[in-house]
C-alpha positions as CSV (number, residue, x, y, z in Angstrom):
1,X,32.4,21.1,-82.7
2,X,34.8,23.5,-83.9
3,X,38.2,24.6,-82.2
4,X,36.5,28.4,-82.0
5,X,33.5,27.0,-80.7
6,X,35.2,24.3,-77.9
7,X,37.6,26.6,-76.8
8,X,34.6,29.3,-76.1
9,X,32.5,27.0,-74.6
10,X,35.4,26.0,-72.2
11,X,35.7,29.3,-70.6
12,X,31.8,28.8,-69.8
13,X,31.3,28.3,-65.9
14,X,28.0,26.9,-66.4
15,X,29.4,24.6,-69.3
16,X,32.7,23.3,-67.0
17,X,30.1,22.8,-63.9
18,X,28.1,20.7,-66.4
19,X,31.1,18.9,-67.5
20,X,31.9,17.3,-63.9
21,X,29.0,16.8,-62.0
22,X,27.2,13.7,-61.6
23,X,23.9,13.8,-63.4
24,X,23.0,11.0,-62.4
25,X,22.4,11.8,-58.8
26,X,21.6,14.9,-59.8
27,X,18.6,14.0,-61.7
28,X,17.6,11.3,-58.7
29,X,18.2,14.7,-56.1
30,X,15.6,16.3,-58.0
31,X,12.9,13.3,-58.1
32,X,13.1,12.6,-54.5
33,X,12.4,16.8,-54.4
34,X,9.3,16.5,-56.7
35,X,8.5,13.5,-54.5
36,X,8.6,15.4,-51.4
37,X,7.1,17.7,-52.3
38,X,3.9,15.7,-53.7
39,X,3.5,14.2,-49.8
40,X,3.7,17.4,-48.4
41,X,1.2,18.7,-50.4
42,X,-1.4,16.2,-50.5
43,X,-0.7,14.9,-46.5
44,X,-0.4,18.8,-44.5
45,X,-3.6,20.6,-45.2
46,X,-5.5,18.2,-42.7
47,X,-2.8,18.1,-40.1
48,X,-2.4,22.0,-40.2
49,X,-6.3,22.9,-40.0
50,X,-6.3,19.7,-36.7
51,X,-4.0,21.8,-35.2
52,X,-4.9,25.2,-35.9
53,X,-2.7,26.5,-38.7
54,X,-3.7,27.4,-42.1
55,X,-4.2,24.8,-44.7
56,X,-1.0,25.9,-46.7
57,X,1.6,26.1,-43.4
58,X,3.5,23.3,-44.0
59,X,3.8,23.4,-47.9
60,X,5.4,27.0,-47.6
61,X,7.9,25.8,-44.9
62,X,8.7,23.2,-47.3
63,X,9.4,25.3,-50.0
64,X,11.1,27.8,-48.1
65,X,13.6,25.0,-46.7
66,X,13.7,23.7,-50.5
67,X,14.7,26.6,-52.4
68,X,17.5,27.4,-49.5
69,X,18.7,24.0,-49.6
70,X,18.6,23.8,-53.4
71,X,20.5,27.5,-53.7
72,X,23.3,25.9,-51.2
73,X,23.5,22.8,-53.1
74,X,23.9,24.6,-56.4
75,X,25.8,27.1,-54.9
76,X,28.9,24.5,-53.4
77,X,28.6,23.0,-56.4
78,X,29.5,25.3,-58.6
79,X,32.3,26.1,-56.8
80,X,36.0,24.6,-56.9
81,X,37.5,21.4,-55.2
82,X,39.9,23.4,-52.8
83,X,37.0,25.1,-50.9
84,X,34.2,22.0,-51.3
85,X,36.8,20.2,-49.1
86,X,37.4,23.0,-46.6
87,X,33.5,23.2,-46.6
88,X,33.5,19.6,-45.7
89,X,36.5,20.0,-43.2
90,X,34.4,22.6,-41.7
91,X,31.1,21.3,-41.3
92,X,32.4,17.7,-40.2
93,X,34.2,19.0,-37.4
94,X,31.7,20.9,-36.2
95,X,29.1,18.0,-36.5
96,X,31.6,15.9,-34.4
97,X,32.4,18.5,-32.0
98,X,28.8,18.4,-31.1
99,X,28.2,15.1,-31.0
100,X,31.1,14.2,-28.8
101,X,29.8,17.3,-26.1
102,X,26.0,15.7,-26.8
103,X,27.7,12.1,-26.0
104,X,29.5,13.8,-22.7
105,X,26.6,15.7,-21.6
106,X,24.2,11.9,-21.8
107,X,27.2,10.8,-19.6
108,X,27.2,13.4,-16.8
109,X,23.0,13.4,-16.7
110,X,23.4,9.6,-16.1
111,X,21.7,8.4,-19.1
């Protein structure tokens, strides 16, 4: 590559995000999606006409909950260090905070 070309391509958010993710576990993220999605789509039509629902119920709650999950994960992603770890901070205090009330409440009901 060129110096003209390296030093416009290094200004590219798309180009730095590509630069320092793991591709790797990005690429195994995406299989385990496709995969998921293949069970879901050949196991839910007969569960969803047993219980009532139409055939296609639980294939568009899947993708629903897929392209949300997918938008957050890109969306973290692409953003910097400083505010993944608060992110992470944020949502692992939370997570504890309710599993040390859910551990006190078992307690108290004598579980």
């Amino acid at each position: 590559m060129l110096d003209a070309e390296l030093n416009q391509t290094r200004g590219n958010l798309f180009w730095s995000w590509w630069m320092t993710i793991d591709r790797y576990m990005l690429a195994a993220t995406f299989i385990i999606i496709a995969f998921s999605i293949i069970m879901v789509t050949t196991a839910s039509p007969a569960v969803a006409e047993r219980i009532g629902l139409h055939s296609f119920y639980f294939i568009q709650r899947q993708l629903v909950y897929l392209f949300l999950g997918v938008t957050i994960m890109l969306g973290i992603s692409f953003r910097c260090r400083r505010y993944k770890k608060n992110i992470f901070y944020w949502f692992y205090n939370l997570f504890n905070s309710i599993d040390i009330s859910f551990i006190y409440w078992r307690r108290n009901q004598g579980f």
